[in-house]
N, C-alpha and C positions, 0 to 999 in steps of 0.2 A: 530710624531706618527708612530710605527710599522707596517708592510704590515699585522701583525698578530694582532693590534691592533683592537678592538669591531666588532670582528666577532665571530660566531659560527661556529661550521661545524654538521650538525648531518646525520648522515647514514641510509640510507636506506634501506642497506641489501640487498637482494635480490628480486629485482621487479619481476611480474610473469603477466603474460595474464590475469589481473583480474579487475574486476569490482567492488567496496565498494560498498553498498548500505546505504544511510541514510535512517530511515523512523520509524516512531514510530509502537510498535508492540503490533497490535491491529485486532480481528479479521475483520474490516473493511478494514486494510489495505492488509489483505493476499493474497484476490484474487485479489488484480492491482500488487503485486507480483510475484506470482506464474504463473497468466496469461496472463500480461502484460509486467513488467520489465524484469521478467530471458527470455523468450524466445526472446527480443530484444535484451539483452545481448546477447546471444548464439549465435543470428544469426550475430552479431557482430564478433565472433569469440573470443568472451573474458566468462573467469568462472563467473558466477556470484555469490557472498558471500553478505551475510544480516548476519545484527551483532549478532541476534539470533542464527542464528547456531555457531558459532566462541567462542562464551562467557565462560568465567569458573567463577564462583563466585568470587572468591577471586582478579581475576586479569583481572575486568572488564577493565579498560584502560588501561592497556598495551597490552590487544587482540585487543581493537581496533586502538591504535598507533600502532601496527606490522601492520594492516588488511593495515590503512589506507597508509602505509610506501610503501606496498609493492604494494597497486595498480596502475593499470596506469591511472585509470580513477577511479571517482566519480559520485553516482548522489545521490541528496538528493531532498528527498520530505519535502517540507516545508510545507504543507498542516499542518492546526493545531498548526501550530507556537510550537514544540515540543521541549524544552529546550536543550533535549541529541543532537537531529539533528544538533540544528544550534551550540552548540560546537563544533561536530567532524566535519561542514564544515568549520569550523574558522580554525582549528585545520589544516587540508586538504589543505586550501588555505595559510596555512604558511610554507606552504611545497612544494607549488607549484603544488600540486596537479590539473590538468581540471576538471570542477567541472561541471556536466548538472542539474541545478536545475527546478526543477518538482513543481506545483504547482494548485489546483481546486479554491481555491481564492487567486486572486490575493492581498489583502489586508493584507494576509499573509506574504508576501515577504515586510520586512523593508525596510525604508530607504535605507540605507546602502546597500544593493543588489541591488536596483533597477537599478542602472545602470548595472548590469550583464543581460547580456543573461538568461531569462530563456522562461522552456515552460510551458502554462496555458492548462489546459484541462477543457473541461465543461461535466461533467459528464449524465447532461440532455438528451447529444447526443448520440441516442441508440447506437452508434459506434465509443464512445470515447477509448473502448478500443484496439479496431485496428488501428486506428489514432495515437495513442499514440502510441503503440508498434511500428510502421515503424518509426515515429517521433524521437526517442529514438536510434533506430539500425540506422539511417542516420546520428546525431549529433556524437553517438561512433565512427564510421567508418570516419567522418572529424577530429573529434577528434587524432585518430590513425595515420594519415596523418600525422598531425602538428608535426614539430621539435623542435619548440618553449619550453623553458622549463619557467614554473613562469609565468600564465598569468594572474593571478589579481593584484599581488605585484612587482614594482622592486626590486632592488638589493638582487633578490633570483636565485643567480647563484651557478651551478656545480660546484664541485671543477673537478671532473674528466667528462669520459665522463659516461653518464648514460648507462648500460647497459641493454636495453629489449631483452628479449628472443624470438628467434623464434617464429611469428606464427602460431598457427596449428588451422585449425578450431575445434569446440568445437561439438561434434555432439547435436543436437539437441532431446532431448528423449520424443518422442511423445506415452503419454500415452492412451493405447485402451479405448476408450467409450466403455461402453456396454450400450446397447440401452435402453432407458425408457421401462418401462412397460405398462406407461399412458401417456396421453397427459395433464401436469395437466393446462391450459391453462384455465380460469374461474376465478371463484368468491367464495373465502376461508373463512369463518366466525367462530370463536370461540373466547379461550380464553389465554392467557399466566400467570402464574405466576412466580415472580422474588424477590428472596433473597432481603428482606428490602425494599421493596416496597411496594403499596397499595394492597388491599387483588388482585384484579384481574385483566387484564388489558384487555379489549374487542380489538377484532381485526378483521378487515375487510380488507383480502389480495386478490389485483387482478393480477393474474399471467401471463404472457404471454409466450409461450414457443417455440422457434424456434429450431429445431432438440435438442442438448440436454443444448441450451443457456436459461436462463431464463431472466425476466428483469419484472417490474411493479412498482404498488405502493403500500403501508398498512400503514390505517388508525387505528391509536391507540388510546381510548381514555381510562381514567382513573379518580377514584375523589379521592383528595389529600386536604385534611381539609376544605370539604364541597363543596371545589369548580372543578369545571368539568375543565380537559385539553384532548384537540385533537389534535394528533401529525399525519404529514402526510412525509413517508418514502417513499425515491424514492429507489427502491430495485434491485438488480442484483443477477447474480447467475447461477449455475447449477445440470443438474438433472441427475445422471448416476441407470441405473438400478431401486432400488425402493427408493434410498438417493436422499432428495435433499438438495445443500447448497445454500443458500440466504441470503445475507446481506446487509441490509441500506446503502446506500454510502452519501444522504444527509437527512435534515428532515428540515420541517416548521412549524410553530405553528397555527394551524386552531382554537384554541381557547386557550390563556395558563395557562390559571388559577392559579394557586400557584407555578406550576411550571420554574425558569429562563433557566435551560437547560433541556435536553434530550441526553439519553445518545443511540449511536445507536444500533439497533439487528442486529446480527446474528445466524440463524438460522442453525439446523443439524436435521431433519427431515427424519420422514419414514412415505413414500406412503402404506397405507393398501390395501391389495391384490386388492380388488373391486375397487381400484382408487375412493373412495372418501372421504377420511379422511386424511390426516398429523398429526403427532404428533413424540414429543422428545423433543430436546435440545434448551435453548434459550441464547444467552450470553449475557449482556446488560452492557458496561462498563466492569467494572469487576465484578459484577452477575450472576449468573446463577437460570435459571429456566426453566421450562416446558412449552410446550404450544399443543395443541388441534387443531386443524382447521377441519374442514368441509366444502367438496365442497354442494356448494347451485346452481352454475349457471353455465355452460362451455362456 
C-alpha cells in the first residue's frame, strides 16, 4: 500500500479569530445569544458568527463548511436535540475542529457525546446567564492555549503546519440602555391571540424587574376541544425605554389537556405612557400574534 494510499487531504483555507456558533434559530434562543454567548466570545478575543447571519439560500452548506473550515473554535447548543446542530458538529469534529458543547437538559446530549466535555446550565438560576457567559470565555481562552490539533478523533493529522492568525482583541460593543420609563415589576393579566390557535389564550404574567433585566413567570391557559390546558413559563428578558422583550426559556404543564406540547412565547411589547398596560407582538413557534396585558398589582 501507498504512503498516498486511503487518505484524504481537505483544506481549510484560511482560518481567522472566529468562533462558529451551532444553535437552532428561534426566538428563544436569541437572547442566550446576543447576551450570553457573543459577549463570551468577545471577551475571548475571538469574532463570533451564528449561521444565520453567514447564510445565502442557495448555498446553505457550503457557508457553513467555509464558516465551520475557517474557525478555530466551535460551540454547539444541543439543547432541543436540533437535527442541523448536531450535523454541523459531526461535521466540525471531522475536522478536528474544539468543539464546547452547551446544553439546559442534559438528556439532550446522546450517547455518543456523552463522553465529551460539555457544559449543562439550569436555567431556573436567576444567574444562569452570567455563569454561563464567564463559563464559556474560560473554556475558549483554554481552548486557544491547546496546540493539540483533532481532539475527539485520531488519525486527523496536518499535512502542514496550521496557520492562526495574530490575535487582536475583538472590542467588545456595549450597547447604551436607555432607562425604563416604569418599573414594570407586578402582576400582568390579559389576553394573546396566535395564528391557528384557540380563539384566546388567557395570561397571567408576573414580572420582576432588576434595573433594566427582567425575569418571572406566565401562566397560560387555553380550551382546546372542550378540554382546559395551563401552561406555566419560566420567562426572562429586557426592558429598555417603553419596549420590553421577554421570552419563555422553559414551560410545564399545570394541567394538559389535549394538548402534548407547547410551543414557547416571545414577546415585543410596548409599555403605555401611564405604565399600566403592555401590548404588541407575540411569537409562538413559528406564529405570530398579539397580546394585551394589564398591570392589576405591583
Amino acid at each position: 500500500m501507498g504512503e498516498t494510499d486511503n487518505k484524504i487531504e481537505i483544506s481549510l483555507g484560511s482560518v481567522t479569530n472566529s468562533c462558529f456558533v451551532l444553535m437552532p434559530f428561534s426566538p428563544s434562543y436569541d437572547a442566550e445569544y446576543k447576551r450570553v454567548i457573543q459577549p463570551a466570545v468577545q471577551a475571548a478575543g475571538l469574532e463570533c458568527i451564528r449561521g444565520d447571519e453567514i447564510y445565502s439560500k442557495p448555498q446553505i452548506t457550503a457557508d457553513i463548511w467555509k464558516s465551520l473550515r475557517a474557525a478555530r473554535v466551535v460551540i454547539a447548543e444541543l439543547t432541543g436535540r436540533n437535527s442541523n446542530v448536531f450535523y454541523e458538529l459531526g461535521l466540525a469534529h471531522a475536522i478536528g475542529k474544539p468543539a464546547i458543547i452547551l446544553t439546559r437538559n442534559e438528556d439532550d446530549v446522546p450517547f455518543d457525546l456523552k463522553g465529551l466535555r460539555y457544559v449543562y446550565y439550569n436555567i431556573d438560576d436567576p444567574f444562569w446567564g452570567e455563569t454561563l457567559q464567564t463559563t464559556i470565555t474560560s473554556m475558549l481562552q483554554k481552548v486557544l492555549e491547546e496546540e493539540q490539533f483533532g481532539t475527539v478523533f485520531e488519525d486527523i493529522t496536518p499535512v502542514g503546519k496550521i496557520q492562526y492568525p495574530a490575535e487582536k482583541p475583538i472590542p467588545v460593543i456595549k450597547r447604551a440602555i436607555i432607562k425604563p420609563a416604569h418599573d414594570v415589576t407586578g402582576i400582568w393579566q390579559g389576553e394573546m391571540g396566535i395564528e391557528e390557535g384557540p380563539e384566546a389564550y388567557n395570561c397571567n404574567l408576573h414580572l420582576v424587574q432588576q434595573e433594566s433585566r427582567l425575569s418571572g413567570t406566565m401562566v397560560v391557559s387555553y380550551t382546546s376541544k372542550g378540554r382546559l390546558t395551563i401552561v406555566q413559563q419560566i420567562m426572562t428578558g429586557e426592558i429598555e425605554a417603553d419596549t420590553v422583550n421577554v421570552h419563555g426559556v422553559s414551560y410545564s404543564f399545570l394541567q394538559q389537556g389535549e394538548s402534548g406540547s407547547y410551543k414557547l412565547d416571545s414577546f415585543i411589547i410596548k409599555l403605555s405612557p401611564d405604565g399600566t398596560e403592555l401590548s404588541g407582538e407575540v411569537v409562538s413557534g413559528e406564529s405570530h400574534g398579539t397580546v394585551v396585558l394589564k398591570k392589576i398589582a405591583a
